[in-house]
N, CA and C of each residue as an Amber inpcrd file, in Angstrom:
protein
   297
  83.5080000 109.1300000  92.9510000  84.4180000 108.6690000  93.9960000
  85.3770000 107.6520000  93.3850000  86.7490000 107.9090000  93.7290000
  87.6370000 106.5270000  93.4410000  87.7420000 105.4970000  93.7260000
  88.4200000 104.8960000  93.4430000  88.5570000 103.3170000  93.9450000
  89.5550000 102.9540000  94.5580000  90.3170000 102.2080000  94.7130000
  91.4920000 101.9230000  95.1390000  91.5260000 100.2850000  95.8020000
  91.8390000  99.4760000  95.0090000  92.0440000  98.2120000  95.7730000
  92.7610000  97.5510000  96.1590000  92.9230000  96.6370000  97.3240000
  94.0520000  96.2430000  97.4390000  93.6950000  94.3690000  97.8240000
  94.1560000  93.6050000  97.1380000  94.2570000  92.3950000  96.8430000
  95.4500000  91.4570000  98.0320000  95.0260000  90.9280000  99.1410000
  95.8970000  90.2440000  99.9840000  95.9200000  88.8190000  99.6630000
  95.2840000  88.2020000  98.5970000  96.3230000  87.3010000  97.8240000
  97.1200000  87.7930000  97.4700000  97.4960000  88.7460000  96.8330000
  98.8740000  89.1450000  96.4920000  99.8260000  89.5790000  97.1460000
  99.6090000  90.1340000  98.3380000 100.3900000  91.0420000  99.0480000
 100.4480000  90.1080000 100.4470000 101.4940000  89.3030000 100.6400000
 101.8900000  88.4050000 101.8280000 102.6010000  89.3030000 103.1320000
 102.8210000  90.4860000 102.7740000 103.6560000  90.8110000 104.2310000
 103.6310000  92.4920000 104.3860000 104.1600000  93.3600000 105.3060000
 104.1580000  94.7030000 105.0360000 104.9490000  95.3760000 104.5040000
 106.0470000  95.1430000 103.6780000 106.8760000  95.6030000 102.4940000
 106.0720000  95.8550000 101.7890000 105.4610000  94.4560000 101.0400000
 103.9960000  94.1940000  99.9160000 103.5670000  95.3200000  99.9140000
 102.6460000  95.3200000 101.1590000 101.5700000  96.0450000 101.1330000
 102.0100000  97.6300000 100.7640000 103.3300000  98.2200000 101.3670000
 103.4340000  99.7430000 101.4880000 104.3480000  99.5060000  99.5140000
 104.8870000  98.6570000  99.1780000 105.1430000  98.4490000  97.9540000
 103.5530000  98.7440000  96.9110000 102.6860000  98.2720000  97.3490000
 101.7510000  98.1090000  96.2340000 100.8420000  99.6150000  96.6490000
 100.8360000 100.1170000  97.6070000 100.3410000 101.3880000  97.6320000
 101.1650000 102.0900000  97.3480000 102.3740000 102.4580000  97.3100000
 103.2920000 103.1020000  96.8550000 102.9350000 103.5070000  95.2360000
 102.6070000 102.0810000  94.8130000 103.0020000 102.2680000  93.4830000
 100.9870000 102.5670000  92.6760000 100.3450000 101.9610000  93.5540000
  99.2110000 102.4510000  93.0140000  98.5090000 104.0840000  93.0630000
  99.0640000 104.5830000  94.1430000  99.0380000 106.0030000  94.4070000
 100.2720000 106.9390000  93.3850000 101.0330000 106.1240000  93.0450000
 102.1220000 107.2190000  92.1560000 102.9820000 107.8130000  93.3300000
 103.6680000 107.3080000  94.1440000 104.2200000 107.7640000  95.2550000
 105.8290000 107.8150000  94.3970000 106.7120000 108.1610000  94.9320000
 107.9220000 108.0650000  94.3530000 108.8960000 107.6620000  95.0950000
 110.2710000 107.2040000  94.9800000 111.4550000 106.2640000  96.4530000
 110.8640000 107.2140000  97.4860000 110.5680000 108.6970000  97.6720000
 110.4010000 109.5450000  98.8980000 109.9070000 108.6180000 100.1860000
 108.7840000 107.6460000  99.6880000 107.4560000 107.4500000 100.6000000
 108.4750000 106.7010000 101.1820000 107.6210000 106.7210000 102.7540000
 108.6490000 106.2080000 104.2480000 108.3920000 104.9650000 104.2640000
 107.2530000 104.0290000 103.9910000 106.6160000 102.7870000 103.9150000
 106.5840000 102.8750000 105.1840000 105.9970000 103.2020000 106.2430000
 105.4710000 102.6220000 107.6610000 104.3840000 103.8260000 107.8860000
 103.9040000 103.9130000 108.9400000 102.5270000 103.9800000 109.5650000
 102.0320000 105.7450000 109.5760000 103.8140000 106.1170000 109.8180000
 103.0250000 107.7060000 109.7190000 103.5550000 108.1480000 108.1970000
 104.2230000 108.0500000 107.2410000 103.9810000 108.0950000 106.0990000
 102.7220000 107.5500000 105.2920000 102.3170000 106.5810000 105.8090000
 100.6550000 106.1220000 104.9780000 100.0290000 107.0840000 106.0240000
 100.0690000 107.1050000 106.9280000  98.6990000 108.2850000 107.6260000
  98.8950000 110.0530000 106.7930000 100.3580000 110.2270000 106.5250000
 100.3800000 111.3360000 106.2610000  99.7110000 111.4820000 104.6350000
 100.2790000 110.4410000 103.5570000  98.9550000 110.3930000 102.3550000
  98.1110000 110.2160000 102.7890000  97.7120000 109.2570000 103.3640000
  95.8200000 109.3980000 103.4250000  95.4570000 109.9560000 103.9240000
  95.7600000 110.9320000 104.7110000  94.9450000 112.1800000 105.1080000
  95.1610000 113.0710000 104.3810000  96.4680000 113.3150000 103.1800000
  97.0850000 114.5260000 103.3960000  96.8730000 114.7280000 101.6840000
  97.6910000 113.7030000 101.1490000  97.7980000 114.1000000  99.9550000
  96.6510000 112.6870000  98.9700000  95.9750000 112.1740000  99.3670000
  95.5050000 111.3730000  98.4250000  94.3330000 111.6470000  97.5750000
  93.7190000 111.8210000  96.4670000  92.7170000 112.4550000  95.7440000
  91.3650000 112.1740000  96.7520000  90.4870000 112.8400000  97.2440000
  89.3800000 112.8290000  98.0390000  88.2470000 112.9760000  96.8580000
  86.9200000 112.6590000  96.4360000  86.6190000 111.5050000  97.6640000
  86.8530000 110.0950000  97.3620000  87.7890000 108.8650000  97.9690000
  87.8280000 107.8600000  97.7900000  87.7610000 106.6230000  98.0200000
  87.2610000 105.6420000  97.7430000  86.8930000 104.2450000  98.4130000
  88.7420000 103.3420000  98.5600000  88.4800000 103.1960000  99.8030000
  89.9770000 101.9750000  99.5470000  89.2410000 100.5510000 100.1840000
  89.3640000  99.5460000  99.3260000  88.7630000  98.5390000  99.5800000
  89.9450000  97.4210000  99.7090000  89.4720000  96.5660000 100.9910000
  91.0240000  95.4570000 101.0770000  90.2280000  94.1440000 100.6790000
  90.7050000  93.2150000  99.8290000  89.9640000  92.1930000  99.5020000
  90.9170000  90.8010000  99.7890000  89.8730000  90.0110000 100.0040000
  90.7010000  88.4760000 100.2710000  91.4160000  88.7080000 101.3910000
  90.4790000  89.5140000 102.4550000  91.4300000  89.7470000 103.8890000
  90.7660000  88.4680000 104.7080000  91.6350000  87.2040000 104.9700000
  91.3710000  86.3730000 106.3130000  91.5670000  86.7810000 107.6500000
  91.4780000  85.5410000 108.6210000  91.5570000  85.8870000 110.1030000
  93.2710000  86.0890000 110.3150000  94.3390000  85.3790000 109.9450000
  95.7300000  85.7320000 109.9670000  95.8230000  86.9450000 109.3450000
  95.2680000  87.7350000 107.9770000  96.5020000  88.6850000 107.5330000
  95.3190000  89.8410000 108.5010000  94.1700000  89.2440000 108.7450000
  93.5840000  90.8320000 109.6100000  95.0000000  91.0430000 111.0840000
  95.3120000  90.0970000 111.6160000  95.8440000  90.0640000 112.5930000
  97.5340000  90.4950000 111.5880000  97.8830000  89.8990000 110.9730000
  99.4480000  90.8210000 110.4320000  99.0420000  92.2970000 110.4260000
  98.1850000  92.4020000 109.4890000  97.9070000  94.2900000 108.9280000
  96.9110000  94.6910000 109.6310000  97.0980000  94.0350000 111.4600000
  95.6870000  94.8810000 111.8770000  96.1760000  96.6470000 112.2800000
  97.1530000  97.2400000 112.3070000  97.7040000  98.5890000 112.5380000
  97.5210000  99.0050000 111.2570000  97.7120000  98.6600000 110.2200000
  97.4070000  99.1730000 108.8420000  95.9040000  99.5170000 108.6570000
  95.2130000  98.4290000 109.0770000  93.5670000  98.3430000 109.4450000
  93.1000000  99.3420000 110.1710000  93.6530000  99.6540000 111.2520000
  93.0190000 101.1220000 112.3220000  93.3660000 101.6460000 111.4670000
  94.6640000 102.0590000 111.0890000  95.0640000 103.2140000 110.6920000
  93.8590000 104.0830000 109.4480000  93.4750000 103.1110000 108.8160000
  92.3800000 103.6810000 107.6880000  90.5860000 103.6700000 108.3510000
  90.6830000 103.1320000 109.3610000  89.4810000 103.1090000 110.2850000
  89.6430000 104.5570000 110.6550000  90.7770000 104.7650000 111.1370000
  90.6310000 106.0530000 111.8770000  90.6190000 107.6540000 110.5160000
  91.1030000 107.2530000 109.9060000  91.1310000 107.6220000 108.1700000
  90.0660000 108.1340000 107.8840000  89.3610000 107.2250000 107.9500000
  87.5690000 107.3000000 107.5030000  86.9310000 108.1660000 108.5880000
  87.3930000 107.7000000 109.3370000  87.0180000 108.7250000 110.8000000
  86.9650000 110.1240000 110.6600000  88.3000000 110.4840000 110.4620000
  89.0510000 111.8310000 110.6110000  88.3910000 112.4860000 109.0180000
  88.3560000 111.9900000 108.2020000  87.9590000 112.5580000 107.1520000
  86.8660000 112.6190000 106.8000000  85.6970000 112.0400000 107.3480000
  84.4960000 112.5580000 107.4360000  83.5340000 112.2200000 106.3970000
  83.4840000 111.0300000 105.8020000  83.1570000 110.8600000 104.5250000
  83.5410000 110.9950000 103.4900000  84.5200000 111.5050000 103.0020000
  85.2790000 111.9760000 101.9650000  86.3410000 110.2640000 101.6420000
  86.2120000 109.5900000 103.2310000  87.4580000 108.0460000 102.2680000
  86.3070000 106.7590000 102.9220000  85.8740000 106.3620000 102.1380000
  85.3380000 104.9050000 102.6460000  86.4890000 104.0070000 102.9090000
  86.0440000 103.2920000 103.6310000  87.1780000 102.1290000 103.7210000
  86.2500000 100.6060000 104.0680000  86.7380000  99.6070000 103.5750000
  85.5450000  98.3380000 103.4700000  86.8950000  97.4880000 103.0330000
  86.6920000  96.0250000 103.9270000  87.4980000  95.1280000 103.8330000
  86.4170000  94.0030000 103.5060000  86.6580000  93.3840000 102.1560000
  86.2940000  92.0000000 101.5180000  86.8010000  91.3110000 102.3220000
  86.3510000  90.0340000 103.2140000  87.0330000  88.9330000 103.4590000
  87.3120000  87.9410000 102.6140000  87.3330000  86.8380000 102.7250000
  88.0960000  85.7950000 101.6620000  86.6830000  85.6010000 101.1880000
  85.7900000  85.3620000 102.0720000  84.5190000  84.6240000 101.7540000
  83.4400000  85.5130000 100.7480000  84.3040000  86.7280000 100.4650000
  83.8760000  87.8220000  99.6940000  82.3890000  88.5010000  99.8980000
  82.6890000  88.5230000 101.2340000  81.4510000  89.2700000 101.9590000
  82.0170000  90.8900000 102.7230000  81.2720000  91.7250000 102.0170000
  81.7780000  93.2510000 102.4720000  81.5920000  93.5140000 103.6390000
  82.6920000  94.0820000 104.4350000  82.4520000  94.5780000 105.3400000
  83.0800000  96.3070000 105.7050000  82.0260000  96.9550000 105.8340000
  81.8980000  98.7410000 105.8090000  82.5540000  98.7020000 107.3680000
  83.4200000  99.5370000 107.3610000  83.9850000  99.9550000 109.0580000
  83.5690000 101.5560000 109.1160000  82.7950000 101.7100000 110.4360000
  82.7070000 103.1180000 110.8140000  81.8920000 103.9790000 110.0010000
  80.5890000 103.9810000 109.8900000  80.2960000 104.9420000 108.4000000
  79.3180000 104.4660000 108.1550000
């Protein structure tokens, strides 16, 4: 299974974020950066089976990227085991959604 991480010390806002998946997936200018372009890779085209893990997520950026957050809740959902999804909080305690 893959990995895929994503670091919210680094990534302050939702440009960031669709910037740093963009570029960790190998996406090219095509990608739309909003909600149904990331739903359409992660369901559609992203290598299966894979872990996406969000780390150094606090109580503010859960509340900025909480639509980014369903969106891979429901991810994990729809795909059936094939995408884990688990958000590190700051306090670097795992937390598994759905699964």
């Amino acid at each position: 299974m893959g990995k895929i991480e994503f670091d919210f010390n680094q990534i302050p806002d939702l440009p960031a974020f669709y910037r740093d998946f963009a570029e960790q997936l190998g996406l090219g200018e095509g990608f739309g950066a909003n909600l149904d372009a990331l739903w359409d890779v992660v369901t559609g085209d992203i290598k299966l089976p894979v872990e996406i893990e969000f780390l150094n997520l606090n109580a503010r950026s859960k509340r900025r990227f909480g639509a980014i957050i369903l969106l891979f809740e429901e991810a994990e959902e729809e795909l059936e085991g094939n995408l884990r999804f688990n958000i590190c909080e700051t306090s670097h305690k795992a937390v598994h959604h759905r699964g």
